[in-house]
C-alpha positions in Angstrom: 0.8 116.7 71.1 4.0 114.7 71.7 2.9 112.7 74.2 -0.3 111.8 71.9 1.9 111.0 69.0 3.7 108.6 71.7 0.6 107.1 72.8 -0.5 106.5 68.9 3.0 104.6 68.2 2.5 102.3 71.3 -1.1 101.4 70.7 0.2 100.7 66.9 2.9 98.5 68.1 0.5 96.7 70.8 -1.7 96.3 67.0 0.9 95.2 65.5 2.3 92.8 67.9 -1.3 91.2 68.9 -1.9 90.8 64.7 1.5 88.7 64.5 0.7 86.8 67.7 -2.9 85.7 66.3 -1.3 84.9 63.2 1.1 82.8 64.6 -1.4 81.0 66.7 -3.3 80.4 63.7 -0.1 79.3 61.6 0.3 77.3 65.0 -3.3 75.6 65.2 -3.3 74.8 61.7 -0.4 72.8 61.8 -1.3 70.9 65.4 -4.7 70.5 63.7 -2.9 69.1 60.1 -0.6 66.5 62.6 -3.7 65.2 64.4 -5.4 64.5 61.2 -2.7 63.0 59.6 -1.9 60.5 62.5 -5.5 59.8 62.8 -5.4 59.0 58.9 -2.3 56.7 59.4 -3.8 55.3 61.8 -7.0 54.6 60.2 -4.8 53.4 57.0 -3.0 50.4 59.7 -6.4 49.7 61.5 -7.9 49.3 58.0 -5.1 47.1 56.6 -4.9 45.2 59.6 -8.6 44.6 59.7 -8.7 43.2 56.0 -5.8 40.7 56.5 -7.1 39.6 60.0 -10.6 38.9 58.5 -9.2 36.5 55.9 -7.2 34.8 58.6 -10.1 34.5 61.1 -12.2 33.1 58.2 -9.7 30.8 57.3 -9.2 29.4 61.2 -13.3 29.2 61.1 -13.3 27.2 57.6 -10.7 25.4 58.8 -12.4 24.6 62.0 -15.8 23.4 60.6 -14.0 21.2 58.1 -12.2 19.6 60.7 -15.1 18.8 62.4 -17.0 17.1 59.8 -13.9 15.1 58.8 -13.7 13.7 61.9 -17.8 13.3 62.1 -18.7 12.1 58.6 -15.4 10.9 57.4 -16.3 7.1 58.2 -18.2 7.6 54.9 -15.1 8.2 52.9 -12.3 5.7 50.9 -8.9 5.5 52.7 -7.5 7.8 49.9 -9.9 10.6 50.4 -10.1 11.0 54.0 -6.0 11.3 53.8 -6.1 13.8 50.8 -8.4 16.3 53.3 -6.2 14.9 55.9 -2.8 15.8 54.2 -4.7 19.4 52.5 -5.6 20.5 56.6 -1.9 19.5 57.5 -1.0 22.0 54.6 -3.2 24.8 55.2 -1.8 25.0 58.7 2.1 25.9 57.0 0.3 29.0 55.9 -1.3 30.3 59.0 2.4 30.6 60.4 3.5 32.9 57.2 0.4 35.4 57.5 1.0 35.4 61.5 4.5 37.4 61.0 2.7 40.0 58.5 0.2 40.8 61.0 2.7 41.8 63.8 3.8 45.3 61.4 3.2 47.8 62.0 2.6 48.3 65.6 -1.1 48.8 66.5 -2.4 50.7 69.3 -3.8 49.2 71.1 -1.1 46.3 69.8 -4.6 43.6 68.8 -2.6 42.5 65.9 0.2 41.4 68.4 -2.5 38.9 70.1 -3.6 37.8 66.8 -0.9 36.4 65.8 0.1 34.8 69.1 -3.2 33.5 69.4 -3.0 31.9 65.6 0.6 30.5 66.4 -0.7 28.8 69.6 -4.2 27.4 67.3 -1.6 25.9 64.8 0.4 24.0 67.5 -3.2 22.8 68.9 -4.4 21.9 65.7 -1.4 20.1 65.0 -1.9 17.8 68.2 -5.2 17.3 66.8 -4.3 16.2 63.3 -1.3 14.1 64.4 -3.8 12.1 67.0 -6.3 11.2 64.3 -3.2 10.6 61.7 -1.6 8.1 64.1 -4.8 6.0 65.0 -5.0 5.7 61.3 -1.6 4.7 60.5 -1.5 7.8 57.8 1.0 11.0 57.2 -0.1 13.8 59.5 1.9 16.7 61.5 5.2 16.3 62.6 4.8 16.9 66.1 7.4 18.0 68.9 7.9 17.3 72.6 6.8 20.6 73.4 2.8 20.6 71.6 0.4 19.8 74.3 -1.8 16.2 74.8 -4.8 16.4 72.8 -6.6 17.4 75.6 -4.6 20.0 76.4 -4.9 21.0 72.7 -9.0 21.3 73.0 -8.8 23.1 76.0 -6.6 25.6 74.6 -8.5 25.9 71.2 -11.6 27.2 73.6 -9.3 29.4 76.0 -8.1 31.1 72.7 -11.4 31.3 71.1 -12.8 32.7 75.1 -10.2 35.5 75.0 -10.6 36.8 71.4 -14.4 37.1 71.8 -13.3 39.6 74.2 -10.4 41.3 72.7 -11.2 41.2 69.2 -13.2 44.4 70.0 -10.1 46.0 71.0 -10.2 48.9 67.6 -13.9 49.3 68.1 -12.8 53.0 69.9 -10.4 53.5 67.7 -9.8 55.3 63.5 -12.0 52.8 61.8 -14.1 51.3 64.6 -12.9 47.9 63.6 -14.6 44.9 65.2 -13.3 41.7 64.7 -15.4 38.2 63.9 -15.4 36.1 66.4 -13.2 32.3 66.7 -15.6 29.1 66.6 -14.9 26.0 69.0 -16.1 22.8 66.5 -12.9 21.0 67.2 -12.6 22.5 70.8 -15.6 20.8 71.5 -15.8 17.5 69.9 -14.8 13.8 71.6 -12.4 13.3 69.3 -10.6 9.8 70.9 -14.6 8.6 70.4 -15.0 10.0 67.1 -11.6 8.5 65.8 -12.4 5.3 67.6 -15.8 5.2 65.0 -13.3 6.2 62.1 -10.6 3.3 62.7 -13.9 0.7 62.9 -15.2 2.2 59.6 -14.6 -0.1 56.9 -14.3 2.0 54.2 -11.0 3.3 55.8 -9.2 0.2 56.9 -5.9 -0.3 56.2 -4.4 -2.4 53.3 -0.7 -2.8 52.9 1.6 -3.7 50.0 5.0 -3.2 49.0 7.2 -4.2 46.4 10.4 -3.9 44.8 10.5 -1.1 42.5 14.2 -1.0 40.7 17.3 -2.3 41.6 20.2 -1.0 39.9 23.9 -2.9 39.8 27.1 -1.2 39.1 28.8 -1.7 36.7 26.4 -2.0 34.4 25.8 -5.4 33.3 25.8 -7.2 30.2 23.0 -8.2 28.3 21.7 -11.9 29.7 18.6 -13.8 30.4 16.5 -12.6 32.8 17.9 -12.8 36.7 21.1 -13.0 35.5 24.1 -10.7 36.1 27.1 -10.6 33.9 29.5 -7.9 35.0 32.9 -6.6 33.5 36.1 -7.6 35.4 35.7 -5.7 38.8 36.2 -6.7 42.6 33.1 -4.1 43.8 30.0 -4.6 42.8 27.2 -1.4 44.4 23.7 -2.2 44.2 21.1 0.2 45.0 17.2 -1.3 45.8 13.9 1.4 45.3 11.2 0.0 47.0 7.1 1.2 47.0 4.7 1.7 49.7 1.5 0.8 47.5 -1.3 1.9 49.8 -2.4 4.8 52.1 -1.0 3.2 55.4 2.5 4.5 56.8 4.5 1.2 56.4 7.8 0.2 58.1 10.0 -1.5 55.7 13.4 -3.9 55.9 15.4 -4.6 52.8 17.9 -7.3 52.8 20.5 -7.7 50.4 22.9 -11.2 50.9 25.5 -12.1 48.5 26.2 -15.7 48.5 29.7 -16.7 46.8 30.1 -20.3 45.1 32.1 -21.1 47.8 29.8 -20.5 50.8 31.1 -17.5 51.9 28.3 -14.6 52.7 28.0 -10.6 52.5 25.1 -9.2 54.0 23.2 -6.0 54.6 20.1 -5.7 56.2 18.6 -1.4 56.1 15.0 -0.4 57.4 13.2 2.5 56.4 9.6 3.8 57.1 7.8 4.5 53.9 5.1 7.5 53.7 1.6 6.4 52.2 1.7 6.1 48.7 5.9 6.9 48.6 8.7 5.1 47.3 12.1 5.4 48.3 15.9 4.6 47.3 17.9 2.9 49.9 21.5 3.9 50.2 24.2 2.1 47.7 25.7 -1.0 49.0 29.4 -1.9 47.9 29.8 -6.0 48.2 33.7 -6.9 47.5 33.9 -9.6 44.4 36.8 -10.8 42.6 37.2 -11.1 39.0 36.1 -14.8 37.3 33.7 -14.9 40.7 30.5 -17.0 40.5 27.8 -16.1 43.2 24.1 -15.6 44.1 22.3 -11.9 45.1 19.2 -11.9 46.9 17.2 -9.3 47.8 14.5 -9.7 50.0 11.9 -6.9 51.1 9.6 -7.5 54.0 6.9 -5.4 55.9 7.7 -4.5 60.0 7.0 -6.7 61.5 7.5 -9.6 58.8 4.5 -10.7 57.1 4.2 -13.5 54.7 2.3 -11.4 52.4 4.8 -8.4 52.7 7.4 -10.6 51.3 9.1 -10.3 48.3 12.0 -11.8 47.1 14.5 -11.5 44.0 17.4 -13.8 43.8 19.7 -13.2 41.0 22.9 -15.6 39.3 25.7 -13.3 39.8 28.8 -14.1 36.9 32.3 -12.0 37.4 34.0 -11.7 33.5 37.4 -13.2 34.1 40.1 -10.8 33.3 41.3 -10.6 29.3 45.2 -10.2 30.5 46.8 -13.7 31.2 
């Protein structure tokens, strides 16, 4: 009887203890189960995210690509002024690839796709810029600002289509993974174009040769002077006169621009400055203040001569101005 009771008590506890070590492999399951699926949702959250922002970019670098391509095909058929306002609006667009490349490196992918997105975009922008900077220059307009380090143009091509080549193979990278994200595919209308032919046909086109002119915007003259006929310039008793010269690029042509300024005392004696300065299409700009030393009671001549670089008769323009110093009121 004893040794039953015994026996009853152990197979109890062996009850007992196989019920709690179920229950903990259940508790234990559930909560490995619960961790996969919620790193398989995060992940499918990133994959997601990351799939939505690379899709705008990619459609962007695609737009951007097949507008490129017709400028530089059909832009013979545009004024000066438009084919630099696309010009100037691709140059733009470009700024904004760079900010939207450093979102798509966080989080961390696995595999890391987003990593070669956005190295792949930084590369396009430096090729792109080659591109833009070629046609800008052969064109005399604004473009990129270019560095030693961004490749020839050729080199640019060829690495538009080795970066376009690789994406078609990794962009289906997340196909495997949560979300089954495939990613559209990089187009090569730039990559593949002649562009030193096709911007040979756009400097030829008439409707986008240059035109230059540039005049004297404002001059200003300190201290201020006195009311006087026109070209005239009566100052208060001083012995420095500053003048400061603005000057206008009139047309959509990067011009090179000298400004001379000579002051010619009654007595013979010269000052003279000569600055340069390249103007932007369309821009003006304010040369630095000059200080010319004069002497109270002085009688001299200003004259301020802008010319084009290299010097062109009809680049020239020319103020000259009768320059009276008040005497001083003490005796």
């Amino acid at each position: 009887m004893a040794r039953t009771r015994a026996q009853r008590r152990r197979q109890s506890l062996r009850i007992v203890v196989a019920i709690v070590i179920t229950f903990v492999l259940l508790v234990f399951g559930r909560e490995v189960s619960r961790s996969a699926h919620q790193e398989n949702s995060a992940r499918l959250s990133e994959n997601l995210s990351f799939a939505s922002l690379a899709t705008n970019l990619l459609g962007q670098e695609n737009s951007f690509d097949t507008r490129l391509a017709t400028l530089l095909g059909s832009g013979s058929q545009l004024s000066r002024t438009a084919f630099s306002v696309q010009l100037s609006e691709l140059t733009q667009e470009l700024s904004s690839w760079r900010a939207v490349a450093g979102l798509v490196k966080s989080p961390l992918l696995t595999p890391d796709l987003n990593l070669t997105l956005a190295d792949d975009t930084m590369t396009r922008v430096a090729d792109y810029d080659e591109v833009l900077a070629y046609v800008a220059q052969a064109l005399s307009l604004s473009g990129p600002a270019t560095s030693a380090s961004v490749p020839t143009l050729g080199a640019a091509q060829l690495s538009l289509a080795q970066t376009a080549a690789t994406w078609g193979a990794d962009r289906h990278l997340l196909a495997s993974a949560p979300g089954h994200v495939t990613l559209m595919a990089l187009t090569t209308n730039t990559a593949t174009l002649n562009v030193p032919q096709d911007v040979t046909t756009l400097a030829s086109a008439p409707s986008l040769a240059a035109t230059r002119a540039i005049v004297i915007s404002a001059i200003q003259v300190q201290p201020a002077p006195f009311p006087a006929p026109a070209l005239t310039l009566v100052l208060a008793p001083t012995t420095v006169m500053q003048v400061q010269v603005a000057v206008s690029n009139l047309r959509e042509i990067v011009q090179p621009v000298s400004l001379s300024l000579v002051l010619t005392a009654a007595s013979g004696s010269t000052q003279q400055v000569t600055m340069t300065q390249t103007l932007s299409p369309g821009t003006s700009f304010a040369f630095p203040n000059h200080l010319f030393s004069v002497f109270e009671g002085e009688k001299a001549t200003l004259t301020v001569t802008l010319n084009g670089v290299p010097a062109a008769s009809d680049l020239t323009h020319q103020r000259t101005y009768s320059v009276s110093v008040s005497p001083s009121g003490l005796g």
